[in-house]
Backbone as numpy.savetxt, mean C-alpha at the origin, in Angstrom:
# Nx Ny Nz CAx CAy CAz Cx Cy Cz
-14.86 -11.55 -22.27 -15.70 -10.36 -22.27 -14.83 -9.11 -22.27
-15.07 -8.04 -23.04 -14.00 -6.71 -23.33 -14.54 -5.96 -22.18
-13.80 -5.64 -21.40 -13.40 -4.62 -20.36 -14.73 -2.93 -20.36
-15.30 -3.43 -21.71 -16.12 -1.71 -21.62 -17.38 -2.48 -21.35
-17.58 -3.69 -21.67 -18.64 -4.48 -21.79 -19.18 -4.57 -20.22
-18.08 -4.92 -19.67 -18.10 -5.15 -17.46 -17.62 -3.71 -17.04
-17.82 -2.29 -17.60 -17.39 -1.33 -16.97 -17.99 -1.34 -15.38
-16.89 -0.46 -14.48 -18.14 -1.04 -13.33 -17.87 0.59 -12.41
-18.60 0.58 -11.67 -19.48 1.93 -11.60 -18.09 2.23 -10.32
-17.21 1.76 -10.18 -15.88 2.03 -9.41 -14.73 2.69 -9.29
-13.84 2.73 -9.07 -12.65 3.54 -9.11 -11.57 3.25 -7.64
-10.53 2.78 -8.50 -9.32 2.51 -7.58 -8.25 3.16 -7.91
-7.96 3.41 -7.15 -6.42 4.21 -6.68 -5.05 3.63 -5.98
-4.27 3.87 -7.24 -3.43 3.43 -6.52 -2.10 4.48 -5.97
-1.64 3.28 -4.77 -0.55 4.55 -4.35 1.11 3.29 -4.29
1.84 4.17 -4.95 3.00 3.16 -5.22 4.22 3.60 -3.48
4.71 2.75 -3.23 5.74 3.14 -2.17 6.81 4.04 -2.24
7.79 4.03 -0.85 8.66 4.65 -1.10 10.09 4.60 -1.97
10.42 6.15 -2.46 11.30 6.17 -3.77 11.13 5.04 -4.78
9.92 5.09 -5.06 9.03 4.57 -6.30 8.14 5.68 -6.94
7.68 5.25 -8.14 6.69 6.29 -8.91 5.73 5.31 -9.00
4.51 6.01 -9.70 3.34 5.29 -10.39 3.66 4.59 -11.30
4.90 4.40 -11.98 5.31 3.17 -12.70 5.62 2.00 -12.27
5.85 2.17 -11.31 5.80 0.68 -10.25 4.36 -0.29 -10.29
3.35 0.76 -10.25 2.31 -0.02 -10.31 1.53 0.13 -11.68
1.83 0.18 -12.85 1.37 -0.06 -14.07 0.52 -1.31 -14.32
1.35 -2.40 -14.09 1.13 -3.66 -14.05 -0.16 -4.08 -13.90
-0.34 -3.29 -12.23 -1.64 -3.67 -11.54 -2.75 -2.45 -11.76
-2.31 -1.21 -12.24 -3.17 -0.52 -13.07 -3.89 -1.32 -14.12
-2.66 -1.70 -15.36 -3.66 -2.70 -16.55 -4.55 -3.42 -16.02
-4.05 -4.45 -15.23 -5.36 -5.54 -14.60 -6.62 -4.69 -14.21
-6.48 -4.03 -13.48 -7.90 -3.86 -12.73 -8.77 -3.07 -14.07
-8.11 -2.31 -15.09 -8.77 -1.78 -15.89 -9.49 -2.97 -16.44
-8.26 -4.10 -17.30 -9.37 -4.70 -17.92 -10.29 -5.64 -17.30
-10.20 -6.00 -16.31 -11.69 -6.03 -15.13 -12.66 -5.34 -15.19
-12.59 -4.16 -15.97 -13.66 -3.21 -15.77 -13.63 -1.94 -14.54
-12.20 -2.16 -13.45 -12.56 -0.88 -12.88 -11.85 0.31 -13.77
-12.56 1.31 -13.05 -11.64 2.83 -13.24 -10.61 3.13 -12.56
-9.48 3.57 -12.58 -8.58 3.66 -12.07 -7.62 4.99 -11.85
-6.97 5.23 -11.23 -6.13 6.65 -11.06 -4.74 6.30 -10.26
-3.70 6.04 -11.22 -2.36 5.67 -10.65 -1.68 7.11 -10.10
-1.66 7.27 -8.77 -1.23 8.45 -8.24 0.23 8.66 -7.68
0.87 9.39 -8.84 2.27 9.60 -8.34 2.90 10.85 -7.64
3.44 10.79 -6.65 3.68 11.40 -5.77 5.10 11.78 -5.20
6.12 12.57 -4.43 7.16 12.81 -4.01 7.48 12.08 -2.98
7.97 10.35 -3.16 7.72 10.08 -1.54 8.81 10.58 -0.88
10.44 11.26 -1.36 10.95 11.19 -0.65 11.30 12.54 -0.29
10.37 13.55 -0.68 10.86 14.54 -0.08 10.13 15.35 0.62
8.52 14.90 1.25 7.62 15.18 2.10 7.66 14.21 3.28
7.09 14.54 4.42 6.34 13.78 5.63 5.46 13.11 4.88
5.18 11.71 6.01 4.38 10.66 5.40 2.49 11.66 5.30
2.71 12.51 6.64 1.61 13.68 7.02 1.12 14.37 5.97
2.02 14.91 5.55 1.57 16.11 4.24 1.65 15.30 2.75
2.22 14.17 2.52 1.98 13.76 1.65 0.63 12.59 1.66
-0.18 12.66 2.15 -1.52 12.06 2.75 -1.97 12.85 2.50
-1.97 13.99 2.72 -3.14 15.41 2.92 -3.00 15.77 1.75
-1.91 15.71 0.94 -2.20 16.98 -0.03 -2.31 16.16 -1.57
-1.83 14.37 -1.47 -2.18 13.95 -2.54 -3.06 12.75 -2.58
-3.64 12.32 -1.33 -4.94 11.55 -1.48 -6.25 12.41 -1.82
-6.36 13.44 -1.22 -7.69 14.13 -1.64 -7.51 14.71 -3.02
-6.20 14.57 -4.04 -6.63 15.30 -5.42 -6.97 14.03 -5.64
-6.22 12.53 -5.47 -6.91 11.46 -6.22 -8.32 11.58 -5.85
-8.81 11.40 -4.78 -10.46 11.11 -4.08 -11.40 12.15 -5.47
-11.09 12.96 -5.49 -11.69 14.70 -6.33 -11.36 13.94 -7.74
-10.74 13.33 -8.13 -10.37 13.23 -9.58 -11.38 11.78 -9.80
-11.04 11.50 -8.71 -12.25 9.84 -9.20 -13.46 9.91 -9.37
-13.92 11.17 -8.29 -15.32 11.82 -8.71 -15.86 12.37 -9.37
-14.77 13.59 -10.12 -14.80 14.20 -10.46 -15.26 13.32 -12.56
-14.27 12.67 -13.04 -14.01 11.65 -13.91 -14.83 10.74 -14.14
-15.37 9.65 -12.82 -16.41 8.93 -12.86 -17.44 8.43 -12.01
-17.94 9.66 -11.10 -18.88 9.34 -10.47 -18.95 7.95 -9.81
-17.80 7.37 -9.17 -17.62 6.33 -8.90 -19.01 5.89 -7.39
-19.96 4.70 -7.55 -20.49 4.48 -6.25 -18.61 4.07 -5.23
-18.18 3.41 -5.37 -17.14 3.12 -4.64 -15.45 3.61 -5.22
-14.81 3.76 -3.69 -13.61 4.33 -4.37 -12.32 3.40 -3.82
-11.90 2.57 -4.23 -11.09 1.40 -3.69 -9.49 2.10 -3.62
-8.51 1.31 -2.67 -7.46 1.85 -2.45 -6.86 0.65 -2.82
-5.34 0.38 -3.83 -4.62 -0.44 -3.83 -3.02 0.25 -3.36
-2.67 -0.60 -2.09 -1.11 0.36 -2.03 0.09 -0.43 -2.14
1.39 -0.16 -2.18 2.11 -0.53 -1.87 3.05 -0.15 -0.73
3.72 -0.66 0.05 4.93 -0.66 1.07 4.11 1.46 1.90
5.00 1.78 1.70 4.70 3.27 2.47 3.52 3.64 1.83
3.18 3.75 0.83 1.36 3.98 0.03 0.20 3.08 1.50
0.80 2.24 1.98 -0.13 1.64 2.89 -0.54 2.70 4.48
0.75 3.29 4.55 0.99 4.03 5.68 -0.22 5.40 5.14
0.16 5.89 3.63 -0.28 7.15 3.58 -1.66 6.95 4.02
-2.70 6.10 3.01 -3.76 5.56 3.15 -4.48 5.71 4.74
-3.76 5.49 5.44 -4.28 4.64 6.89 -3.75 6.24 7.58
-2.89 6.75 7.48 -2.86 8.00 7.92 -3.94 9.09 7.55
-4.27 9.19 6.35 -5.60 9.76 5.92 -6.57 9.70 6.38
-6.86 8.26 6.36 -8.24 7.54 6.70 -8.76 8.01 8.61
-7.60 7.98 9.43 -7.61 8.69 10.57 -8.00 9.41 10.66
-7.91 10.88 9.68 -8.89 11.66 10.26 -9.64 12.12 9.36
-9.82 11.64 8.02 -10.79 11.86 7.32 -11.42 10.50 6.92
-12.84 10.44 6.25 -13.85 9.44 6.17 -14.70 10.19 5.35
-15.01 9.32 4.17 -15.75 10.14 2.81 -16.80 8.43 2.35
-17.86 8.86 2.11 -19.16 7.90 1.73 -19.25 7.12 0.98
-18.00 7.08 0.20 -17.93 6.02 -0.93 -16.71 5.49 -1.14
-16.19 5.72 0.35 -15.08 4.45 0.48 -15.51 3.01 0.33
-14.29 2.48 -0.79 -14.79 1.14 -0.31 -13.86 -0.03 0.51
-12.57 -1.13 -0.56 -11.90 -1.69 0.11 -10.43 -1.14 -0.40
-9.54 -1.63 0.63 -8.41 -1.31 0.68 -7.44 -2.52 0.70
-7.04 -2.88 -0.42 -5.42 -4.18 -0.54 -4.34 -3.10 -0.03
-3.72 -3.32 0.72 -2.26 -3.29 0.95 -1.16 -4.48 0.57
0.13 -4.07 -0.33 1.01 -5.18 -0.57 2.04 -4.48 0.42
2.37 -5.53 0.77 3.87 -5.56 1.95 3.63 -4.45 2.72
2.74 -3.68 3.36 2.93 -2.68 4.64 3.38 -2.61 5.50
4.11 -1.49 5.94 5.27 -1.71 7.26 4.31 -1.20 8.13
2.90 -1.97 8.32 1.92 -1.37 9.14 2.63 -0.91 10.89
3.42 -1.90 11.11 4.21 -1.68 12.57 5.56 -1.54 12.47
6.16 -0.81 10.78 7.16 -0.27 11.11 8.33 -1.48 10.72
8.88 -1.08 10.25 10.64 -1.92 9.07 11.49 -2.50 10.51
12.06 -3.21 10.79 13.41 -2.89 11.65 14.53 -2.76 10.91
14.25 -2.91 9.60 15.00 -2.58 8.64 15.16 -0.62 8.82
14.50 -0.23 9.05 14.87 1.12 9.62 15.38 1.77 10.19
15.12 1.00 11.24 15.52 0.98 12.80 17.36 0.48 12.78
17.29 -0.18 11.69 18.90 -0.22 11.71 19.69 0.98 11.14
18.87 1.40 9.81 19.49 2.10 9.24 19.67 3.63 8.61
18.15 4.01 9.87 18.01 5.73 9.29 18.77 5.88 10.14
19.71 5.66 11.04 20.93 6.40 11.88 21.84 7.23 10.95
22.22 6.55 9.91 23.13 6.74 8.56 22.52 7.98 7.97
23.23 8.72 7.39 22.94 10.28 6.73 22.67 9.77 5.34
23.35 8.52 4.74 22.94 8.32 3.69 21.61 7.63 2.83
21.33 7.01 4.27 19.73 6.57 4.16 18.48 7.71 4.33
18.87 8.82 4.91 17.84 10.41 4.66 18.00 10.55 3.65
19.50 11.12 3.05 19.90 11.33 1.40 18.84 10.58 0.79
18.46 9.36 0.72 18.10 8.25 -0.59 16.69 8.52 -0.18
15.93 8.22 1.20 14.58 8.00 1.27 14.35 9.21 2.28
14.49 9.98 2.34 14.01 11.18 2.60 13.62 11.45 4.19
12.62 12.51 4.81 11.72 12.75 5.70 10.67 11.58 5.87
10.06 11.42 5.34 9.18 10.17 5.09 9.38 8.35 5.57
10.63 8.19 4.97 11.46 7.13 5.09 11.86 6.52 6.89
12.31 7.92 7.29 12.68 7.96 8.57 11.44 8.25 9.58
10.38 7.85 9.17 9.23 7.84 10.11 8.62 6.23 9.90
9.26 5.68 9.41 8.81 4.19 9.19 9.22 3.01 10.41
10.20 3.19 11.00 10.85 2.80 12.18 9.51 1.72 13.12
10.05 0.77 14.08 9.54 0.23 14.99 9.04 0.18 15.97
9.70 1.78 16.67 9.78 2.30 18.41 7.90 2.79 18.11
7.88 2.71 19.66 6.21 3.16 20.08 6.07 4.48 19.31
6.90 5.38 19.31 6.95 6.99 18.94 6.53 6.90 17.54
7.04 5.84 16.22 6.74 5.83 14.96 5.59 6.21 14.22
5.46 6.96 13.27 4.10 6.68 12.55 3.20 5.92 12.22
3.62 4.49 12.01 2.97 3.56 11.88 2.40 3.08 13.37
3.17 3.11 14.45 2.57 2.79 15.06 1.42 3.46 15.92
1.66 4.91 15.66 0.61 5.78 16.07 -0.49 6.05 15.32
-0.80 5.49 14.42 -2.24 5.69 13.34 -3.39 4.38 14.40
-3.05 3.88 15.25 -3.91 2.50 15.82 -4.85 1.35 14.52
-5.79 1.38 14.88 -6.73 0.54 14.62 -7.43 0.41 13.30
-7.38 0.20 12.17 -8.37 0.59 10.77 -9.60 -0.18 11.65
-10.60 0.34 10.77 -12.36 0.38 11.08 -12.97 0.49 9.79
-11.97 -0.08 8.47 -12.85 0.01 6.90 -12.06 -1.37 6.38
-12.91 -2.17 5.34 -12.28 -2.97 5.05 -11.19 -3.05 4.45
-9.86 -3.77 5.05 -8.58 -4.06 4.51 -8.34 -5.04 4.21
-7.65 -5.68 3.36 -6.98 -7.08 2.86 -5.95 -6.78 2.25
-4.34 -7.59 3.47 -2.91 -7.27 3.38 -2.32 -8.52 2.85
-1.56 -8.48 1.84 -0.62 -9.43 1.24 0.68 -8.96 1.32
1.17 -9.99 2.48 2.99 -9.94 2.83 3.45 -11.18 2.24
4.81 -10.56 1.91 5.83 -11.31 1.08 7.01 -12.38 1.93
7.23 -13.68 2.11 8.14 -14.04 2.91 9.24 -14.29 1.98
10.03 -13.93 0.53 10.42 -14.07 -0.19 11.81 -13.11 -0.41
13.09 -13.13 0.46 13.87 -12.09 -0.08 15.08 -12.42 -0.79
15.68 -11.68 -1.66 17.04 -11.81 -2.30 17.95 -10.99 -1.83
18.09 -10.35 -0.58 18.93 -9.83 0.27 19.07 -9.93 2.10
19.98 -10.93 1.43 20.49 -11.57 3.20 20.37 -10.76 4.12
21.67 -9.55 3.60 22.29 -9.16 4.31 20.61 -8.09 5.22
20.36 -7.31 4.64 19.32 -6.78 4.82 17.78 -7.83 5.54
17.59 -8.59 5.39 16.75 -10.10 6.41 17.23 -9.97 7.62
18.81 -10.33 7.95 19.40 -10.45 8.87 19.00 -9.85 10.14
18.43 -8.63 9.80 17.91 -7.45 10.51 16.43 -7.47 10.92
15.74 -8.59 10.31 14.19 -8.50 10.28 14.12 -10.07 10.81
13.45 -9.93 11.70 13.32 -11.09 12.63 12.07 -12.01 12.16
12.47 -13.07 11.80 11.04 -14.16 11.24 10.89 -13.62 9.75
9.96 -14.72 9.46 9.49 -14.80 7.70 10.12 -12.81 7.37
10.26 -12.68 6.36 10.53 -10.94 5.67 10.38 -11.60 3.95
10.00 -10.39 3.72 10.20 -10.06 2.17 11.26 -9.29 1.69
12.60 -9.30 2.95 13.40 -8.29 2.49 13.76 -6.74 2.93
12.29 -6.28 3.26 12.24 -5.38 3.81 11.79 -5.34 5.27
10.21 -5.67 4.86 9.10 -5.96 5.73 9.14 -7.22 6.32
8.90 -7.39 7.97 8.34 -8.66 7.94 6.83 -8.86 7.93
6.57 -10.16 7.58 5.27 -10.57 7.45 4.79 -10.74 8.52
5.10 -10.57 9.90 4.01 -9.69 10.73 3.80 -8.14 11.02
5.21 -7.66 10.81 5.06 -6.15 10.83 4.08 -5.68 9.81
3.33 -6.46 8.98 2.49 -6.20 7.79 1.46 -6.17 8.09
1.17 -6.43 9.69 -0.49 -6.82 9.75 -0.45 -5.78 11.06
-2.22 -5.55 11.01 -2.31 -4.31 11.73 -3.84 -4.28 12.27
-3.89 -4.49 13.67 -5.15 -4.40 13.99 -6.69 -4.63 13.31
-7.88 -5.08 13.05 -8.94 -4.37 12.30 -8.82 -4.85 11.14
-7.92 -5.45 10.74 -7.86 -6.01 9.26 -8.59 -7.34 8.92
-8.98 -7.43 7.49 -10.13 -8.20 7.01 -9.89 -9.35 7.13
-8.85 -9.41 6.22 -7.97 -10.84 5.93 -6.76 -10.44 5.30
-5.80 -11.91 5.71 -4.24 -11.55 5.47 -4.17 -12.88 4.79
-2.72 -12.64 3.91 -2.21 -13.84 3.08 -0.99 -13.23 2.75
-0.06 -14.88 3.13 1.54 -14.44 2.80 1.66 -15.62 1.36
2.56 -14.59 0.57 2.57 -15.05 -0.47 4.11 -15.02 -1.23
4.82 -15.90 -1.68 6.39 -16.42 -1.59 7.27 -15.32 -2.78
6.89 -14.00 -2.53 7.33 -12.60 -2.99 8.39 -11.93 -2.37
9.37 -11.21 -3.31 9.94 -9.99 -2.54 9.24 -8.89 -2.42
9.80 -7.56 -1.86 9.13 -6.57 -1.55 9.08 -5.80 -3.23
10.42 -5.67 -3.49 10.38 -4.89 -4.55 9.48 -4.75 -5.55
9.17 -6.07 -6.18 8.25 -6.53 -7.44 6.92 -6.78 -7.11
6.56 -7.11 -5.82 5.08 -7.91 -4.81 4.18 -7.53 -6.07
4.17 -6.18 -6.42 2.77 -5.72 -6.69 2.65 -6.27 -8.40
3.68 -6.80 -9.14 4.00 -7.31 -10.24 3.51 -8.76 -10.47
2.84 -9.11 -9.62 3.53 -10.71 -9.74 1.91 -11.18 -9.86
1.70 -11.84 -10.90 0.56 -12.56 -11.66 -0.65 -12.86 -9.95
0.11 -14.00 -9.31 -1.04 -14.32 -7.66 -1.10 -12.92 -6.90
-0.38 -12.37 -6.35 -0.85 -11.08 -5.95 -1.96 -10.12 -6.75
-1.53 -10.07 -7.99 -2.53 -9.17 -8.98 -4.18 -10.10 -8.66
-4.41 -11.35 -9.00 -5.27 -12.40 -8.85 -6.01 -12.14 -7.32
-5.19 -12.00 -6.27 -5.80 -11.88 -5.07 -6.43 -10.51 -4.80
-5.39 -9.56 -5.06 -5.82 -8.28 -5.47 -7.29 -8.10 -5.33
-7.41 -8.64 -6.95 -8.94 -8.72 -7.42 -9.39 -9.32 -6.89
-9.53 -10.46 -5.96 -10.62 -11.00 -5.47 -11.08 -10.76 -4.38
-10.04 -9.41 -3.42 -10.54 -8.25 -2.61 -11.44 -7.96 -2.68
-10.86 -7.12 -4.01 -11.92 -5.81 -4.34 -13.10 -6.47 -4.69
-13.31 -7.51 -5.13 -14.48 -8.09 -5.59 -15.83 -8.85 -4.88
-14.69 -9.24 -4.05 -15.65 -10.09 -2.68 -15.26 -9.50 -1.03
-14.28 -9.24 -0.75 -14.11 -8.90 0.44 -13.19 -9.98 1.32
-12.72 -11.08 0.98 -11.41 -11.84 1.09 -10.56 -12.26 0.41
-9.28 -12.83 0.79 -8.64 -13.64 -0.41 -9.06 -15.23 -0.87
-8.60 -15.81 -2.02 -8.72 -16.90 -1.81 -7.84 -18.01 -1.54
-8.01 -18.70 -0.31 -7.22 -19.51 0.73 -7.20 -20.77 0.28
């Protein structure tokens, strides 16, 4: 069936991670189009804003553009890695009527210790910015101060890495970056770990597949 045939009265957004663009998530842009949703790949500065102001000032042009474009009944969130943080930082203190569900791939919902090792270094601000260095583990972190989601989420973590040296640092299953419990976060719908790195997660044929069967039904399939 052609994609205009199942248009569907929706709109998802995506938000790609840190020191990434919206080309990161192309991939999973195509899919959901030819599914029939609408879509808005939103690229953004991750590394040279707060995770704060970059929430505020580029989730509400996507929200305005989805409405604006297609009268969407629902407005779905797909993120990746720090895109999960912005999302859930937003969602805190704003709440709009035609939210619908939210996939997160690999979220450092409780924070990297991969961080925690290494924003000490001047050269890890250099590369990932203001933003980067609020990702951390300690109680004080961003992630860990957003608490509880209260809208439907469904998180896919990666136990899959090609850098030792960097694991070494992340205690239990990791994708490298993230571990696959630091990925899960209070309030959430349903979770599934899936044999990915962080880098590519949002690329990879079963993730794209589960993706959709989020947005479609409201779990993965187990």
């Amino acid at each position: 069936m052609k994609s205009d045939q199942i248009k569907r009265k929706e709109c998802v957004i995506l938000l790609h991670g840190l020191a990434r663009t919206s080309r990161s998530m192309l991939g999973m842009d195509q899919a959901l189009k030819k599914t029939g949703y609408q879509t808005y790949n939103c690229n953004y500065p991750s590394t040279r804003q707060p995770v704060e102001l970059l929430s505020e000032t580029f989730i509400p042009k996507a929200i305005e553009y989805c409405l604006e474009h297609y009268q969407p009944e629902h407005i779905h969130f797909v993120t990746h890695s720090m895109g999960g943080i912005l999302i859930r930082c937003y969602l805190a203190k704003e709440k709009f009527d035609s939210l619908g569900r939210v996939v997160m791939l690999a979220p450092p919902n409780a924070g990297s210790e991969l961080v925690d090792r290494l924003s000490r270094f001047q050269l890890f601000g250099l590369i990932n910015g203001p933003a980067g260095k609020q990702l951390g583990t300690d109680a004080d972190s961003l992630p860990k101060s957003l608490g509880p989601v209260d809208y439907d989420v469904g998180i896919i973590a990666g136990n899959k890495s090609f850098n030792l040296l960097s694991s070494a640092f992340i205690p239990g299953e990791d994708d490298g970056k993230v571990s696959t419990h630091s990925a899960k976060v209070q309030g959430m719908t349903d979770f599934i770990v899936l044999p990915h790195s962080h880098t590519f997660i949002m690329n990879r044929p079963a993730v794209i597949d589960q993706t959709l069967s989020f947005l479609d039904t409201g779990h993965f399939q187990h």
